[in-house]
N, C-alpha and C positions, 0 to 999 in steps of 0.2 A: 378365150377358152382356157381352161387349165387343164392340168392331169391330176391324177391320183398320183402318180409316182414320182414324188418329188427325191429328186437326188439328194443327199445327205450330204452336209455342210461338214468338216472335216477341221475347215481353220477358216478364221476371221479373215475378212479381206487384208489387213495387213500382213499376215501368216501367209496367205497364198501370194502376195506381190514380193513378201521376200524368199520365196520358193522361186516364183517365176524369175523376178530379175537375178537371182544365182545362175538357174540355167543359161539366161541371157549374157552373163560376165562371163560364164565360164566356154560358151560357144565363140565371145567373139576374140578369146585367143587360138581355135585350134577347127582346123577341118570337120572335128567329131560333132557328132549331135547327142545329145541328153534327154533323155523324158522322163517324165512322174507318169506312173499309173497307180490310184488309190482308189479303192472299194471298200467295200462295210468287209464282206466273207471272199474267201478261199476255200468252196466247199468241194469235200471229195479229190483232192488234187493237192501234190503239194506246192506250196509257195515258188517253188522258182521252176518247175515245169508249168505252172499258169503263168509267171513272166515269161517263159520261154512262147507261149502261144500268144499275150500279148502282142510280144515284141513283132511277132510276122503279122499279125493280123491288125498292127499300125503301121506297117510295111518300113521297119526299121533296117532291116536287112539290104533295103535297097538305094544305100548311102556309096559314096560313091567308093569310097576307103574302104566300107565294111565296118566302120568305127561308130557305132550308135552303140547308147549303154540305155539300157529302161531301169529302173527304181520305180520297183514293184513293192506295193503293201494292203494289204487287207487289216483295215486298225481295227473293228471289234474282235478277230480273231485273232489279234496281235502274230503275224505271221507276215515276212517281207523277204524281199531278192533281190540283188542287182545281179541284171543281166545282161554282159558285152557280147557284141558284135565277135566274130571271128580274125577280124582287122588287129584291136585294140586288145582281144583275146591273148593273143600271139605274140602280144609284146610284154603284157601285165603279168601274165601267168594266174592259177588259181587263187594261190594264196594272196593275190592282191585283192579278189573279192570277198575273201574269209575280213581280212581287214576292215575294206569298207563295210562291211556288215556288220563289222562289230563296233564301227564308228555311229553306225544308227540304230544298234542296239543298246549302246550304251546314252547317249543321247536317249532312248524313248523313255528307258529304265528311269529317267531324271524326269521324265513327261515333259521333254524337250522336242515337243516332235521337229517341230518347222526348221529350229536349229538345228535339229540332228541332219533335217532332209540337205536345207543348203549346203552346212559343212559337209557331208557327204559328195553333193555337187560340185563344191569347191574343189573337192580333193582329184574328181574325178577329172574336174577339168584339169587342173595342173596335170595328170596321167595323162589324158589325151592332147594337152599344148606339148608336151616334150616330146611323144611318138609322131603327130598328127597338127604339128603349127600351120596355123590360119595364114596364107596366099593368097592376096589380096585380088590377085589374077583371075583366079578358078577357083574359087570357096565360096559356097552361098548356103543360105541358112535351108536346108536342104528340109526341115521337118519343124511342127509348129514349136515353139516354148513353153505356154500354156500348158497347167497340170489335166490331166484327163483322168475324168470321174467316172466309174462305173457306179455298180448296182450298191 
């Protein structure tokens, strides 16, 4: 069986394994969890209130810390967000998302996407290994790695 609604391919399978294994390096220093969410549009809403619905409606909220971040982006509309948990919120402050944002806007500006997304990962993980280090005890990968495709 097939569909008519083939999801849109974003990055090459290399491009998305070094997306994924970022998330993966950066989860297994620290409590916190990471997501990609990437779509074609962003319509009617802005960029980081659709991460904001995102983020609960992949039940990022119910980590145990409160420390999940999503990286949100809609590439034909060129419009993106990262969006922390009230855990890691509390510790980074705003200006630490202004930052990251400007770390994947300047990355995209280059058409460096997959770079920009990891070093962004990167960054966030080291954010989240210094508030939220990984306990070998009680830490489990609480949410998947894999990037998630919308429309």
């Amino acid at each position: 069986m097939f569909s008519l609604f083939k999801k849109k391919r974003f990055f090459n399978e290399h491009e998305e394994k070094l997306i994924t294994e970022a998330v993966r390096n950066a989860e297994m220093r620290t409590s916190g969890e990471i997501r990609v969410f990437i779509e074609s549009h962003c319509k009617y809403m802005d960029a980081l209130d659709r991460a904001g619905e995102l983020f609960f409606n992949l039940k990022m909220e119910q980590t145990a810390e409160r420390n999940g971040v999503l990286l949100y982006l809609a590439m034909k509309d060129r419009q993106l967000a990262v969006f922390g948990d009230e855990g890691i919120h509390k510790k980074v402050g705003l200006e630490y998302w202004y930052k990251e944002v400007g770390v994947l806007t300047s990355n995209f500006n280059k058409e460096n996407y997959a770079e920009g997304i990891s070093q962004c990962i990167k960054d966030i993980g080291e954010a989240l290994h210094y508030h939220f280090p990984y306990n070998s005890s009680i830490d489990k990968n609480e949410l998947p790695d894999d990037i998630v495709f919308g429309k």
